[in-house]
C-alpha positions as CSV (number, residue, x, y, z in Angstrom):
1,X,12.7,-13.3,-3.6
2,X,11.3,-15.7,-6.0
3,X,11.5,-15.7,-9.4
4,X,9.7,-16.4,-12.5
5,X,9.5,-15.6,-16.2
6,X,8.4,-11.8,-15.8
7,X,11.1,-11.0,-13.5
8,X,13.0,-9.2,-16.7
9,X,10.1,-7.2,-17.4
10,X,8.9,-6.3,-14.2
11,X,9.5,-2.8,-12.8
12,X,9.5,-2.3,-9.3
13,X,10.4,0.2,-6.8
14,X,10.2,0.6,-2.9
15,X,10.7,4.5,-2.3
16,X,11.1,5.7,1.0
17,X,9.6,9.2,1.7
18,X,12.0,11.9,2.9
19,X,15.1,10.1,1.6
20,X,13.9,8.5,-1.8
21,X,11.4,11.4,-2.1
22,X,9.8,14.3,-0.2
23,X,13.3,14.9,1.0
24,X,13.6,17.3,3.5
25,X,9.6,17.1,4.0
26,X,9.3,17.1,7.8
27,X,5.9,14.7,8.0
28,X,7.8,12.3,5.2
29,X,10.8,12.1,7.0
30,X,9.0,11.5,10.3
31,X,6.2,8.7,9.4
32,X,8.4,6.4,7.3
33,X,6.3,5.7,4.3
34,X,7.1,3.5,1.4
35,X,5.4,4.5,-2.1
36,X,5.9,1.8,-5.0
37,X,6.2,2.2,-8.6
38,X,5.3,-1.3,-10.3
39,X,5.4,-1.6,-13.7
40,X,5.9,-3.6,-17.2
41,X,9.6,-2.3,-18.7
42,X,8.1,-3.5,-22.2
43,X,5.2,-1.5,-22.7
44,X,6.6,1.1,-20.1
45,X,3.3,1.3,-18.6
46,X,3.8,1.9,-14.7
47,X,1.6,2.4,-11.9
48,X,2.1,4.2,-8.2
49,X,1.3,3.1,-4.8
50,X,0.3,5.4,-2.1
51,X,1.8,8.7,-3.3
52,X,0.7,10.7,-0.2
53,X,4.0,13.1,-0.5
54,X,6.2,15.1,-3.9
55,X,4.3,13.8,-6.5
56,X,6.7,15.5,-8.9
57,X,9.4,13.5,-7.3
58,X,7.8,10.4,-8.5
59,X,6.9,11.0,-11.7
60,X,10.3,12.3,-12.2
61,X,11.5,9.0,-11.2
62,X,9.5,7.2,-13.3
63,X,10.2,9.5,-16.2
64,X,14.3,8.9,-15.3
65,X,13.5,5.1,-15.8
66,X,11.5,5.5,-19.1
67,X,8.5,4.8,-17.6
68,X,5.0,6.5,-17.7
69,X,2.0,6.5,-15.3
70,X,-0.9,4.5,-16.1
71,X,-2.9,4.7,-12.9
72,X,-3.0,4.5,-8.8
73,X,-3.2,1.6,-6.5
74,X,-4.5,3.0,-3.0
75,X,-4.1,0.7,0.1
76,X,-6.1,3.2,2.2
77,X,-7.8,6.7,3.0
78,X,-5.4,7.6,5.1
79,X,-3.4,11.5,4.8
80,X,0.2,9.5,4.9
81,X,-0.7,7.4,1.9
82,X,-3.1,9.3,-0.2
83,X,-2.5,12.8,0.8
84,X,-5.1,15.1,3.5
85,X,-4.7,17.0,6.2
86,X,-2.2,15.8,9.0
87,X,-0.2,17.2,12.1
88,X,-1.1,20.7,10.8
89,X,-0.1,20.5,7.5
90,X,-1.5,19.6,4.1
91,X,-0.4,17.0,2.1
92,X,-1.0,17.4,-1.7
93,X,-1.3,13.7,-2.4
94,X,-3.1,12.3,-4.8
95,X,-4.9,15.5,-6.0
96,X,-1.7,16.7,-6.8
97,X,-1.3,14.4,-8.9
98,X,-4.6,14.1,-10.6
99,X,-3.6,17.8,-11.7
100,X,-1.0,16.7,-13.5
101,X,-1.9,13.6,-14.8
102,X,-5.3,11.9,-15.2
103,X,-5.0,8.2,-14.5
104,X,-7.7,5.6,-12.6
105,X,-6.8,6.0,-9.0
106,X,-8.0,2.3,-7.1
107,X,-9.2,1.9,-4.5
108,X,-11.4,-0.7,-2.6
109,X,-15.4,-0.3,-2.6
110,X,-15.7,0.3,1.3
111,X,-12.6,3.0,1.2
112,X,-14.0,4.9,-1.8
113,X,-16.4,7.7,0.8
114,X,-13.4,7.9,2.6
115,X,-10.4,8.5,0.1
116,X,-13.0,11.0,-1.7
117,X,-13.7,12.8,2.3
118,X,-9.7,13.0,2.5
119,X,-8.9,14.0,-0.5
120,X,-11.6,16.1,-2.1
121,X,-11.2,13.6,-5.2
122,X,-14.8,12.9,-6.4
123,X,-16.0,9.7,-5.8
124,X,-17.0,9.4,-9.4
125,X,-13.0,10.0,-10.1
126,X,-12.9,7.0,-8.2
127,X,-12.0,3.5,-9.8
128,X,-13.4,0.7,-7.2
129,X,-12.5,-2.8,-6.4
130,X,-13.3,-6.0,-4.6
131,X,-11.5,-8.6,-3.2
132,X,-9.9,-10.9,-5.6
133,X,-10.1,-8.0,-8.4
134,X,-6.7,-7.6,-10.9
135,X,-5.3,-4.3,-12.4
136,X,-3.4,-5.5,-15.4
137,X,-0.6,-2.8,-15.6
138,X,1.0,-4.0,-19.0
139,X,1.3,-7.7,-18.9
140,X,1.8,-7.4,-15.3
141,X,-1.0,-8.9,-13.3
142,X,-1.8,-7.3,-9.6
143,X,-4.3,-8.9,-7.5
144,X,-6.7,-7.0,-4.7
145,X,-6.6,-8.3,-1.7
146,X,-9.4,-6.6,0.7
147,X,-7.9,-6.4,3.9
148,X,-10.1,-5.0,6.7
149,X,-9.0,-4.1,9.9
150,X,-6.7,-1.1,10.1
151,X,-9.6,0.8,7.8
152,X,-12.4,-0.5,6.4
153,X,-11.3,-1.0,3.1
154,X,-7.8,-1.3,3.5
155,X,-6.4,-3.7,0.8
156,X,-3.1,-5.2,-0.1
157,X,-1.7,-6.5,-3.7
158,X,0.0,-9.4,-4.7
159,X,2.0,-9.5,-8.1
160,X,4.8,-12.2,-9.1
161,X,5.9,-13.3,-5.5
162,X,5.7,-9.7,-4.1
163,X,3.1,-8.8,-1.4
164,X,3.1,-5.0,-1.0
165,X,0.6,-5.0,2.5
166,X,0.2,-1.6,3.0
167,X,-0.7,-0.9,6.8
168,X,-2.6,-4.6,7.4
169,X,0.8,-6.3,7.7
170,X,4.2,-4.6,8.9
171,X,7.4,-6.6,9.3
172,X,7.0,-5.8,13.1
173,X,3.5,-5.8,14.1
174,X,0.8,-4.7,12.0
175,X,-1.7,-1.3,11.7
176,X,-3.6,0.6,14.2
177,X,-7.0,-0.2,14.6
178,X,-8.1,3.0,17.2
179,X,-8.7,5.2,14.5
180,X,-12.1,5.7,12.6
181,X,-13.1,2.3,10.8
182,X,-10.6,0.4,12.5
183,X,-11.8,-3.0,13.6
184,X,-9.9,-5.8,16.0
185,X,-11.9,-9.1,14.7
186,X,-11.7,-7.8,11.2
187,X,-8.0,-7.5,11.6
188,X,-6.9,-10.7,12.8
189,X,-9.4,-12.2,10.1
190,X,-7.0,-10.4,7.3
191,X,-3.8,-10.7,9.0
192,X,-4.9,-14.9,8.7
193,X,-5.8,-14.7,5.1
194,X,-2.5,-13.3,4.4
195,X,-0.7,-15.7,6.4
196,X,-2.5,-18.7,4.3
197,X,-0.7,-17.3,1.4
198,X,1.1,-19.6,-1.1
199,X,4.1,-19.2,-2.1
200,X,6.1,-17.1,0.6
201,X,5.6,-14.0,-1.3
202,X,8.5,-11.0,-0.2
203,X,6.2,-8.4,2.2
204,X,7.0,-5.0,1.5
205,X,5.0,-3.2,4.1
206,X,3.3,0.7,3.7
207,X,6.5,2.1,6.7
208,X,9.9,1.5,7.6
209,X,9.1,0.4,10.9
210,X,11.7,-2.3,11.2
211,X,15.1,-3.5,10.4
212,X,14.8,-4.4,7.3
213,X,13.0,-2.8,4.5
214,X,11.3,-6.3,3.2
215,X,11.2,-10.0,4.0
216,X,9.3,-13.5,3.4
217,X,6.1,-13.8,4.7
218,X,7.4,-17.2,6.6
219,X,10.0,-15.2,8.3
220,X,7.2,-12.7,9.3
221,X,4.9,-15.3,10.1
222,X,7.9,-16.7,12.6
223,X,9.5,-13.7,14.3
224,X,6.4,-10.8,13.8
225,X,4.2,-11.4,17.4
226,X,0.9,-10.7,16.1
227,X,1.2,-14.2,14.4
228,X,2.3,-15.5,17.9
229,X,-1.3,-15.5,19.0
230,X,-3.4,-18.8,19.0
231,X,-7.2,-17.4,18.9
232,X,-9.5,-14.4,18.3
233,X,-10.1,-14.0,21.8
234,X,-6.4,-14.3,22.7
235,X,-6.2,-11.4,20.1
236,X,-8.7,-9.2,21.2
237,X,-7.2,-9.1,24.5
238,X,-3.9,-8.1,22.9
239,X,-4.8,-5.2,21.0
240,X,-7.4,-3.6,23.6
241,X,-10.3,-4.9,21.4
């Protein structure tokens, strides 16, 4: 991972759901997900990423570390990341959260209407973003990347040689893009954008669905096989599009 001068103040934490939090949840243990806490250790001011599940636990955590929330990064609507109905059961989410803590939850201008659907957040509860926007948590910068392609405002962010990708970009493969707002051609557009990155930022993807928790993007970019194909057409044919 590479380092620079904010290393010593950065905070930064990739939680897994059902073991780091949510333990014993049945939906957390089975989908895998990572939630983040990123943060500044000298002003203490912290934000979370995708707290679908226990968001007690979390703030707990960050209250253990002497940290305090300061807002929400969303990558996308869906239940497994922001909370919603899924498999049957009801996960609190992100309005759990709101209820115990007001903070700017944001999210990308084309997920907004569908966060807000999920949820039941108002949209005017909303905070949104384009591509390219930065949410200055402390003196910790954190760009927006939109990301189409699994949803239609999916989005990733990209803070001091850390790429947290959400469901765009997994360490094996990368998201859906069957469900609702999915899109093929939108996909393999964002999945190249990343790819261009400088830098060979860590990717620390939205599941555990690999070996490892986190790696370089250049070692995603060699042994991940949706960067094995040469053209959009070559993709489309791929992933059913």
């Amino acid at each position: 991972m590479s380092s620079s001068a904010s290393d010593d103040r950065l905070y930064f934490r990739q939680l897994l759901a059902g073991r780091d939090f949510a333990a014993g949840d049945p939906i957390a243990t089975q989908m895998r997900n990572f939630a983040y806490l990123i943060g500044d250790r000298q002003t203490g001011d912290a934000v979370m990423v995708d707290p679908a599940y226990a968001a007690g636990d979390l703030l707990d955590t960050l209250e253990a570390d002497g940290m305090r929330l300061s807002g929400v990064l969303v990558t996308h609507h869906h239940p497994d990341h922001v909370g919603g109905s899924m498999m049957g059961f009801t996960l609190k989410g992100l309005a759990e959260l709101l209820d115990r803590v007001s903070v700017p939850v944001h999210v990308n201008a084309h997920e907004a209407q569908w966060v807000s659907r999920v949820t039941g957040i108002p949209l005017g509860d909303l905070t949104t973003h384009s591509h390219g926007d930065v949410v200055d948590v402390g003196a910790i910068p954190i760009e927006l990347l939109h990301t189409p392609g699994h949803t239609p405002g999916s989005q990733c962010f990209l803070l001091d040689g850390r790429l947290v990708a959400g469901d765009t970009l997994f360490l094996e493969g990368c998201g859906r893009t069957d469900f609702p707002g999915g899109d093929v051609d939108e996909m393999f557009r964002s999945l190249q954008q990343l790819a261009a990155l400088p830098g060979d930022p860590t990717v620390f993807p939205g599941h555990w669905y690999s070996a490892e928790p986190s790696a370089g993007l250049e070692e995603v970019k060699r042994s991940n096989y949706v960067y094995r194909v040469r053209d959009a057409a070559q993709w489309r044919a791929l992933m059913g599009g």
